[in-house]
C-alpha positions in Angstrom: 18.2 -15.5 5.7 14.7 -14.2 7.3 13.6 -10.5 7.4 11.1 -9.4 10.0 8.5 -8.5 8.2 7.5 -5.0 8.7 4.5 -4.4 11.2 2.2 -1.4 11.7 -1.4 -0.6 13.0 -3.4 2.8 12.7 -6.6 4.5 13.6 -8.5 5.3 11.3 -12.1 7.4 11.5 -15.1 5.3 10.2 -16.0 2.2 9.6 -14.4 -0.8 7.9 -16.0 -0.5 5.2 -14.9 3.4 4.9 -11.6 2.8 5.3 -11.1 -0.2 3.2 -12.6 2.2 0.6 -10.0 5.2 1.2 -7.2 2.9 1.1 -8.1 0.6 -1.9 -9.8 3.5 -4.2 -8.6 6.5 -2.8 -5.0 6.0 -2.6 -4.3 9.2 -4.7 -5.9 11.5 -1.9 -3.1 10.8 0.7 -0.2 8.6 -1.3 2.7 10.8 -0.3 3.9 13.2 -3.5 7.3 12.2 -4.9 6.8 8.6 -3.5 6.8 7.0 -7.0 8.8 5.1 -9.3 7.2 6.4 -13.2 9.2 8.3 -15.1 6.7 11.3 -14.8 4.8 12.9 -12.1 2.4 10.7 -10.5 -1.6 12.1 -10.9 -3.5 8.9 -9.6 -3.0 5.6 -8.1 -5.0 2.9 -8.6 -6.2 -0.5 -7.4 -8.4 -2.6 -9.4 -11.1 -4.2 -6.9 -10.6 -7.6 -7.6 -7.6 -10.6 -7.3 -5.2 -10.5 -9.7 -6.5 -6.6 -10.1 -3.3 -4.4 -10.9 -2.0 -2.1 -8.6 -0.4 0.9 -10.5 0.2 5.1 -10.8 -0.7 6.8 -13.4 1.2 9.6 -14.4 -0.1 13.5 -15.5 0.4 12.2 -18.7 -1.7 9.0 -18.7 1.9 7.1 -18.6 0.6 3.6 -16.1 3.0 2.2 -14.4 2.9 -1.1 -12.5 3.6 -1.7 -8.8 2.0 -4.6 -8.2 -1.4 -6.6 -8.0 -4.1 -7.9 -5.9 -4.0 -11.5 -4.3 -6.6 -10.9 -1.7 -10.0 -8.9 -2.5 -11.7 -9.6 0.9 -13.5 -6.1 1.7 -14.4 -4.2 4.0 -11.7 -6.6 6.5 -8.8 -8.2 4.7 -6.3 -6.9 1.0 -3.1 -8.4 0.2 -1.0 -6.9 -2.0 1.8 -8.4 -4.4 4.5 -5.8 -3.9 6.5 -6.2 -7.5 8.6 -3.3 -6.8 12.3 -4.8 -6.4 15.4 -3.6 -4.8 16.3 -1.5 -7.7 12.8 0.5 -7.6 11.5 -1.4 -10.9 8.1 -3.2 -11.5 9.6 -6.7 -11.8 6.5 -9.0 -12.8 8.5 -12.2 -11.6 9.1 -10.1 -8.2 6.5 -10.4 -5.0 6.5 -9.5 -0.9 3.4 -9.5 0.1 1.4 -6.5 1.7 -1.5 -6.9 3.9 -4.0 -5.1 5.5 -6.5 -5.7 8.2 -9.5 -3.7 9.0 -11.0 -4.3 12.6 -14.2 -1.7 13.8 -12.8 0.2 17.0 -15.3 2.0 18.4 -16.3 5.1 15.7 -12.6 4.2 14.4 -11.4 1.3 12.3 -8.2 -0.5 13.4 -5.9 -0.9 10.5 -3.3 -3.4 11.2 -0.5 -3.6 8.3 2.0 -6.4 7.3 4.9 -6.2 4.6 6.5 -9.5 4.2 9.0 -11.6 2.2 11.1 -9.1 2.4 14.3 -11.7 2.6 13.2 -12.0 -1.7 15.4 -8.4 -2.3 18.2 -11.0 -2.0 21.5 -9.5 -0.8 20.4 -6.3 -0.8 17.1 -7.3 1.7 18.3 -5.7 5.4 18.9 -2.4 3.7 15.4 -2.8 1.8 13.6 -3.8 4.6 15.0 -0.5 7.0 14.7 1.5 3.6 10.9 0.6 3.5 10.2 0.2 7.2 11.4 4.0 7.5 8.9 4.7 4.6 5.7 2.7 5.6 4.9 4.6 8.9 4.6 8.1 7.0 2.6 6.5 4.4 0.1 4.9 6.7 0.2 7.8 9.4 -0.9 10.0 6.0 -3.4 7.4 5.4 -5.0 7.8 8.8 -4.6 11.7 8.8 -6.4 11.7 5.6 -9.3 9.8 7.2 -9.8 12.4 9.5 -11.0 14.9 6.5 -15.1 14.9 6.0 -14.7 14.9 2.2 -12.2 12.0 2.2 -15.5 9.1 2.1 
């Protein structure tokens, strides 16, 4: 079975390299509240700039807790995620879908196209996965780009 990968694109103000920078290092700015799978509440979340760089939150108690890691570090115009968050909301190191972003300049705007894929890998629980996340993505990328618009978010 084949899942359609989930598909989005956003504007966001600045350039490229601005908005590769919000997403990939400030990800605790405008990473919805309660959107989180520690046991505690989430303070920060964190990429590591670099492939095989871990994606993770870190909790008000310094608690990390993985999500996932970097397989593409191509800034300011290309990151792929490895997703290792599996259909029962656990970090599951032998677990990947794939999430990509693009960054294209667009005028005083930067286009951010967005691709989660794989998604047939949650097994037989991967349709309800896939509308589970594809509900979720647009109101975390549509935060993303309203966060851009703030002057203190650079």
């Amino acid at each position: 079975m084949t899942i359609a990968p989930i598909r989005q694109a956003v504007s966001v103000k600045g350039s490229p390299e601005r908005a590769f920078r919000l997403f990939s290092e400030k990800m605790h700015g405008w990473w919805p509240e309660g959107k989180t799978i520690g046991p505690q509440p989430r303070a920060a979340v964190m990429i590591e700039p670099h492939v095989d760089g871990r994606w993770y939150e870190v909790s008000e108690s310094g608690v990390e807790t993985m999500w996932g890691k970097v397989l593409v570090w191509s800034p300011p115009h290309r990151l792929v995620l490895a997703w290792q968050i599996d259909a029962s909301w656990q970090f599951n190191s032998e677990f990947v879908t794939e999430v990509e972003l693009r960054f294209t300049p667009q005028g005083t705007h930067t286009r951010v196209e967005f691709e989660h894929r794989d998604l047939e890998r949650f097994g037989p629980s991967a349709e309800q996965h896939a509308a589970i996340l594809g509900s979720g993505w647009p109101t975390i990328l549509r935060l993303f780009a309203e966060h851009s618009e703030m002057e203190d978010a650079e």
